[in-house]
C-alpha positions in Angstrom: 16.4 -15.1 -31.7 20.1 -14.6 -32.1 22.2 -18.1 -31.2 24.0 -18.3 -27.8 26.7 -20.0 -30.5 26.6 -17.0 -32.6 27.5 -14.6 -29.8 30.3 -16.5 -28.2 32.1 -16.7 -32.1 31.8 -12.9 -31.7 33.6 -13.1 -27.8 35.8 -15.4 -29.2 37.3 -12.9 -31.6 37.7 -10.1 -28.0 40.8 -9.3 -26.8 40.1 -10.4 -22.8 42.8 -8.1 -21.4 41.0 -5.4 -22.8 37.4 -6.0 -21.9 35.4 -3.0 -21.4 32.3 -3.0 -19.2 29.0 -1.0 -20.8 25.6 0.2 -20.0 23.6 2.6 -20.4 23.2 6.1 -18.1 20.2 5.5 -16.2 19.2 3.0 -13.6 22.0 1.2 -11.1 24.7 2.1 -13.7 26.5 4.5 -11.3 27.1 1.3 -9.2 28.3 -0.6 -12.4 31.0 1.5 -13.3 32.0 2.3 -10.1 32.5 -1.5 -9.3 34.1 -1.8 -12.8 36.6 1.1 -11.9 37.6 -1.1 -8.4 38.2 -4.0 -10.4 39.8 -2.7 -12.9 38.1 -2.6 -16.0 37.5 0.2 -18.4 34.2 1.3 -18.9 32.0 2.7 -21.6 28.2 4.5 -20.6 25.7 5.2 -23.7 24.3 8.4 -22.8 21.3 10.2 -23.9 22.2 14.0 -25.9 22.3 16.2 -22.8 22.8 14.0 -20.0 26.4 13.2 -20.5 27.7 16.3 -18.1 25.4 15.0 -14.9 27.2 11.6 -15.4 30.5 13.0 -15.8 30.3 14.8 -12.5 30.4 11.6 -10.5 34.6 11.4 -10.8 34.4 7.6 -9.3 31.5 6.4 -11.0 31.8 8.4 -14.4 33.0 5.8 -17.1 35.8 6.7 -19.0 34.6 6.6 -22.9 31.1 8.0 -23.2 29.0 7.5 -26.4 26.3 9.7 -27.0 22.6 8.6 -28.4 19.6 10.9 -29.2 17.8 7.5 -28.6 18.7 4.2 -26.7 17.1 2.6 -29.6 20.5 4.0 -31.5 22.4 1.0 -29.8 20.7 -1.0 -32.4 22.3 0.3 -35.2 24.9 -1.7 -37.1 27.5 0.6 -36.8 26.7 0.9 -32.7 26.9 -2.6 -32.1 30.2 -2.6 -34.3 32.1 0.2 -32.2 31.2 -1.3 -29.0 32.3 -5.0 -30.8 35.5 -3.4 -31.3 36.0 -2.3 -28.2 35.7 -5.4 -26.7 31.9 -4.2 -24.9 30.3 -6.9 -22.4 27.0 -5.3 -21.8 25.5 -5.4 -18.0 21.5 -5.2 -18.8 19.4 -3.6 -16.2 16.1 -2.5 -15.8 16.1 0.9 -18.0 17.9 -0.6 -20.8 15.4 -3.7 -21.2 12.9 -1.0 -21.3 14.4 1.6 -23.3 15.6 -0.9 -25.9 13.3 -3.7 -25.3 13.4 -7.1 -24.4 12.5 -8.6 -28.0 15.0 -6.4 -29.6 17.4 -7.3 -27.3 16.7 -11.2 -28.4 16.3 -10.7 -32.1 18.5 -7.8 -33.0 21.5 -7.1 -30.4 24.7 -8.6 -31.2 26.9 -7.5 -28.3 28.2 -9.9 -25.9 26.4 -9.4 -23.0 27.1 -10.5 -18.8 24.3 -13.5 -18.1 21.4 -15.4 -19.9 19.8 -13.2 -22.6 16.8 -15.9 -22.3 16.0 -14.6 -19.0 14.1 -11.2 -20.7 12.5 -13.4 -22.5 10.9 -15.4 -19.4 10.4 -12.6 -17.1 9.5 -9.6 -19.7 6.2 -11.9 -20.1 4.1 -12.0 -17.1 2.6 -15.8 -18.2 6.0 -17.4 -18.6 7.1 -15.8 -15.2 4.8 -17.3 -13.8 5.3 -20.6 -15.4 9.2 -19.8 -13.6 7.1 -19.3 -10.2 5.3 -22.2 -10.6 7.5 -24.5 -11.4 9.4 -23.4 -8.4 6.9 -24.4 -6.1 7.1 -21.3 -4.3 4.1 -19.8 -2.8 2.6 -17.0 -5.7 -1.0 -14.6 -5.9 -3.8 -16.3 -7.0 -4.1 -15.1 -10.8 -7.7 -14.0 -12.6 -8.0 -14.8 -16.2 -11.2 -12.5 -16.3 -11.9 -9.4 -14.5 -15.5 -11.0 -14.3 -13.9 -13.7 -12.0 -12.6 -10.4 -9.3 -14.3 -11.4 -6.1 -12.1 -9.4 -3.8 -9.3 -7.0 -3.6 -6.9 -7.1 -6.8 -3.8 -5.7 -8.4 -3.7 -5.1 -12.0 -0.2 -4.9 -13.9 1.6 -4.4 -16.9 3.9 -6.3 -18.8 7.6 -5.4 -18.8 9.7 -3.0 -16.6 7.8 -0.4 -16.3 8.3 0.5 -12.7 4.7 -0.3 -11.6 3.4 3.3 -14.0 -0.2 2.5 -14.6 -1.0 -0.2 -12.1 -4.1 -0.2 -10.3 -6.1 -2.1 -7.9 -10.0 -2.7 -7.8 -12.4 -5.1 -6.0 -15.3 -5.7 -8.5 -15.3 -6.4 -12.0 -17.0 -2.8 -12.1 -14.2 -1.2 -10.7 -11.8 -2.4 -12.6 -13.5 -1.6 -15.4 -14.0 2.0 -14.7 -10.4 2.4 -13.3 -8.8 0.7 -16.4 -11.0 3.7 -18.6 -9.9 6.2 -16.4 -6.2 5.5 -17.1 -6.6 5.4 -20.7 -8.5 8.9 -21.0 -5.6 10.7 -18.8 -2.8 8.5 -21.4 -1.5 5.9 -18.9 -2.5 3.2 -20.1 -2.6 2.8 -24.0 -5.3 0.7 -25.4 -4.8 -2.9 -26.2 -1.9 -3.0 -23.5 -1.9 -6.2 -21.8 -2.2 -7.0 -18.1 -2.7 -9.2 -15.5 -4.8 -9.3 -12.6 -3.6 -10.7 -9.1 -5.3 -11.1 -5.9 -3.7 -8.1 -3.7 -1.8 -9.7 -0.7 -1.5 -7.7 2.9 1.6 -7.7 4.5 5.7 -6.6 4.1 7.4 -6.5 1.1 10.8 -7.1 0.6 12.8 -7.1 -2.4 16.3 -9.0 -1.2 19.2 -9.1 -3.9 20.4 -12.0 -5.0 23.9 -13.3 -6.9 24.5 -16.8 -8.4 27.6 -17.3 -9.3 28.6 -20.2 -11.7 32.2 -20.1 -10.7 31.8 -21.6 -7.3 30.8 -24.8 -5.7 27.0 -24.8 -4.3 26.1 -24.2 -0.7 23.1 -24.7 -0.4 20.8 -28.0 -0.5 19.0 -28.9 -2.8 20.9 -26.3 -5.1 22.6 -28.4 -7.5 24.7 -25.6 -9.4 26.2 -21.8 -8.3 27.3 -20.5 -5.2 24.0 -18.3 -3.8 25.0 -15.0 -2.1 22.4 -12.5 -0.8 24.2 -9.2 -0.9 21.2 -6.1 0.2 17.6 -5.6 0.5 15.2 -3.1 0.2 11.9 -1.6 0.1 10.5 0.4 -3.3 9.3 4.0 -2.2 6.2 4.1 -4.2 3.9 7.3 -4.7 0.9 5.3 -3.5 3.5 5.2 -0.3 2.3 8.7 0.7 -1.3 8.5 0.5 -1.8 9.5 4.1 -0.8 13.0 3.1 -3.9 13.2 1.2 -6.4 12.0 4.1 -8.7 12.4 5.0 -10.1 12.9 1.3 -7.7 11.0 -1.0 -6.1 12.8 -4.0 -6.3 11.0 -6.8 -3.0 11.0 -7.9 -1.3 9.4 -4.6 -3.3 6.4 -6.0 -0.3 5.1 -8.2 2.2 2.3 -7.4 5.3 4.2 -9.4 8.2 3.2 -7.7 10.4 6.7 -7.1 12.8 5.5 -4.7 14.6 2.5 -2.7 14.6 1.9 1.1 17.3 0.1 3.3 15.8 -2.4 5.2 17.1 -5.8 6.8 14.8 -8.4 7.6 14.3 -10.8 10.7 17.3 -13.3 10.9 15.4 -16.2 11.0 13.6 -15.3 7.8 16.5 -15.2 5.8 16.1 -19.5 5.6 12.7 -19.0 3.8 14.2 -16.4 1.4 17.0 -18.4 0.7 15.2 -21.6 0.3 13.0 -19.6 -2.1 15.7 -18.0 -4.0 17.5 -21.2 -4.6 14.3 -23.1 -6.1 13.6 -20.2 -8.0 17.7 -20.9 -9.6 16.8 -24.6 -10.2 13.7 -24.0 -12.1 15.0 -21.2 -14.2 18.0 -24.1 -15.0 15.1 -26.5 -15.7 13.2 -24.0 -18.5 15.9 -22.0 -19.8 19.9 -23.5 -19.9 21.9 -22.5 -18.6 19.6 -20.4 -16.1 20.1 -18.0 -13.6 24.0 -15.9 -14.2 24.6 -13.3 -11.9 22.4 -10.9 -10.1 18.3 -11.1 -9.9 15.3 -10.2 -7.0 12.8 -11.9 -5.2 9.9 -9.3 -4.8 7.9 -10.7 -2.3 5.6 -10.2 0.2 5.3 -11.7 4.0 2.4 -12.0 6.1 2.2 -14.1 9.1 -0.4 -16.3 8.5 1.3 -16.8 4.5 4.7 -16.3 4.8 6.8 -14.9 1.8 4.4 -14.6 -1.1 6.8 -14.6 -4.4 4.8 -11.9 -6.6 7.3 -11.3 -9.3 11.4 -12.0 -10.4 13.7 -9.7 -11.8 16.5 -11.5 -14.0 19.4 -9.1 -13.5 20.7 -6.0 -11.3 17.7 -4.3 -9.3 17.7 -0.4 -8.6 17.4 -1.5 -5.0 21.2 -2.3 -5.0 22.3 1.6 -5.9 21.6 1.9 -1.5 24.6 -0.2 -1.1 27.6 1.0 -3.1 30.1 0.3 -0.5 28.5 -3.3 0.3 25.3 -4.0 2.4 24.2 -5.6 6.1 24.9 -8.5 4.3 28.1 -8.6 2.2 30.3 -8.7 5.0 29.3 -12.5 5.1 30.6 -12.9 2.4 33.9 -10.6 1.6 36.1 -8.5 3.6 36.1 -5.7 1.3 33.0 -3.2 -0.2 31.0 -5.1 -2.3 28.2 -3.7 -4.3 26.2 -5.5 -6.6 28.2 -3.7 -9.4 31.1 -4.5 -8.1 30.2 -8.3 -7.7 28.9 -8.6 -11.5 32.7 -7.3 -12.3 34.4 -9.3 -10.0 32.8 -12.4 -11.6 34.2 -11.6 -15.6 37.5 -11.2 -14.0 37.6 -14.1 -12.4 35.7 -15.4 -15.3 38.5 -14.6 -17.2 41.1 -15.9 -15.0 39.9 -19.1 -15.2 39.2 -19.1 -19.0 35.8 -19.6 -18.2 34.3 -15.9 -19.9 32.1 -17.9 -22.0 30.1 -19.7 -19.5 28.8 -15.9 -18.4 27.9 -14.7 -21.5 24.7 -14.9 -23.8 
C-alpha cells in the first residue's frame, strides 16, 4: 500500500495556487467540476475515446483540460500519473472511478494526491471490514448468514464493491438461493467464484442522506469528538426491481434486479433527522478509531427505517454518492448551513480552498 508519507512528499512539491481538481467522466462528476468552476479552480476530466463531446456540451460543468483514455485503467500508467503530477491534480474518487480502476489499484499503484482517506476503499470495498466499521459503531445493522444453509427467511445476497447492486438477488431457502445464484451465472451476471454476502432482507424506507465532515471546523455534535458534521441532500436509488408492478400480475423476470438507474429527491420526517445524525456521527468516530485519520469529506448512510426498528444501517459509502448529482444548486438542506448554492461538489472544493487558506491541504489528502 502506497505511504500516506509518500503522497504528501509528492503535494509538497505542488504549486497550491495552481491546484487543479480531477476525475473521471462518469458518475457525480458533472457536479464536481461545476462546484470546482464556482470556486475557482481549474479542472481536468479523464474521459473515455468517444465520450469527450457529450461532456463538453455541459458549458458550466465541462472541465477545462480534458485527457482522453481508451481505458480508465490508463490512469495507471507512469506517464498518466506524471502529467496529472504536473499539473498539480488532486483527485476527487467516486463511485465509477473505484470501480473502473479499482479499489486495490488505487492503494497499491496510484500515486496522485488525492481529496480524503485513501484507507476508506479499503474498509468499505470489503463487505467484512464494513461491517467491522458498522459494528464498531454500534449502530443497528442486518443480521449476516455465513452459510446459505443457515437462510431461514427472506434474504439479500450482494456483491463486493461498487457495483450498483448488478447481480443481487434475494431468496428464502437455502434451495432458492441456490438455484437463483446458478441462474445468474448461466445468463453471465454473476462470474463464478465472485464473492458475496448474504443479509436478512429488512421491510421498510430507505433513505440514503449525504453526509460531509469537515476537518477544518470545530465539532457540533456530542459525542463527536473531531469535524464539523453537515447533512447536505437525500435520496432514494430508482432501482429496476422498483418497477415490478408493471410486470403483474405474472412477473417478468427481468424486473427482478436491484440495478440502481436513477436517484430520487426525498426529505425525511424532521424529527428523524436526530437518529440519522446520531448514526452518522458514530459511524465518523469509529472510522477514526480503525482507520486514522478517518472520515474526510463526503460519504452515505444507506439505510433503512421501519417503525418497529428504526434506521437499519445496511451499508456506507466513503466518498461522493450519485445521489448528490439531484442537488446541484444545494438541497432542502444546505440552506442550514450556507447562504449560497451548495452541492456536494461544490462543498468538497470549498474545503481544499480553504484547506489551502489555512495551510492545512495536507490534513485532506491521502
Amino acid at each position: 500500500m502506497i505511504s500516506r508519507e509518500e503522497l504528501l512528499r509528492i503535494l509538497s512539491r505542488y504549486d497550491e495556487r495552481d491546484i487543479k481538481i480531477v476525475t473521471i467522466c462518469s458518475h457525480s462528476s458533472l457536479q464536481i467540476f461545476h462546484g470546482a468552476r464556482l470556486e475557482g479552480f481549474g479542472t481536468i476530466g479523464i474521459a473515455l475515446r468517444g465520450n469527450r463531446p457529450y461532456y463538453e456540451s455541459f458549458p458550466r460543468a465541462s472541465p477545462e483540460i480534458m485527457l482522453e483514455v481508451e481505458n480508465y485503467k490508463d490512469v495507471l500508467r507512469k506517464e498518466f500519473q506524471e502529467k496529472l503530477i504536473s499539473e498539480n491534480a488532486l483527485i476527487i474518487p467516486h463511485g465509477s472511478f473505484v470501480e473502473y480502476v479499482g479499489a486495490e489499484n488505487i492503494l497499491e499503484r496510484f500515486r496522485v494526491p488525492m481529496f480524503g482517506n485513501r484507507l476508506t476503499l479499503y474498509w468499505e470495498g470489503d463487505r467484512e471490514r464494513q461491517r467491522k466499521w458498522i459494528m464498531e459503531a454500534g449502530v443497528r445493522a442486518p443480521r449476516r448468514y455465513s452459510s446459505p444453509d443457515e437462510i431461514d427467511g427472506p434474504v439479500i445476497v450482494k456483491l463486493h464493491g461498487a457495483k450498483g447492486g448488478r447481480g443481487y438477488f434475494r431468496a428464502s431457502s437455502p434451495s432458492e438461493f441456490r438455484r437463483r445464484l446458478e441462474e445468474l451465472k448461466l445468463r453471465g451476471i454473476i462470474r463464478g467464484g465472485e464473492e458475496y454476502v448474504i443479509e436478512e432482507f429488512i421491510p421498510g424506507v430507505r433513505f440514503y442522506p449525504h453526509f460531509f465532515l469537515s476537518l477544518l471546523e470545530a465539532p457540533n455534535l456530542p459525542g463527536l469528538e473531531h469535524g464539523r458534521l453537515e447533512l447536505l441532500g437525500m435520496d432514494r436509488r430508482l432501482e429496476i426491481i422498483d418497477e415490478v408492478y408493471r410486470g403483474l400480475p405474472e412477473i417478468i423476470e427481468d424486473y427482478l434486479d436491484y440495478t440502481v438507474a436513477g436517484n430520487i429527491p426525498v426529505i425525511v420526517r424532521e424529527k428523524f433527522i436526530v437518529d440519522l445524525l446520531e448514526a452518522a456521527a458514530r459511524i465518523s468516530l469509529a472510522a477514526r478509531r480503525l482507520f486514522s485519520p478517518g472520515l474526510i469529506g463526503p460519504f452515505c448512510l444507506e439505510t433503512i427505517y421501519h417503525p418497529r426498528r428504526g434506521f437499519t444501517v445496511f451499508e456506507i459509502s466513503a466518498r461522493i454518492v450519485a445521489g448528490t448529482n439531484l442537488y446541484p444548486m444545494g438541497s432542502p438542506y444546505s440552506p442550514y448551513y450556507y447562504d449560497e448554492p451548495m452541492s456536494m461538489g461544490r462543498r468538497i472544493a470549498r474545503e481544499i480552498k480553504r484547506a489551502i487558506e489555512l495551510g492545512r491541504l495536507s490534513d485532506l489528502i491521502y
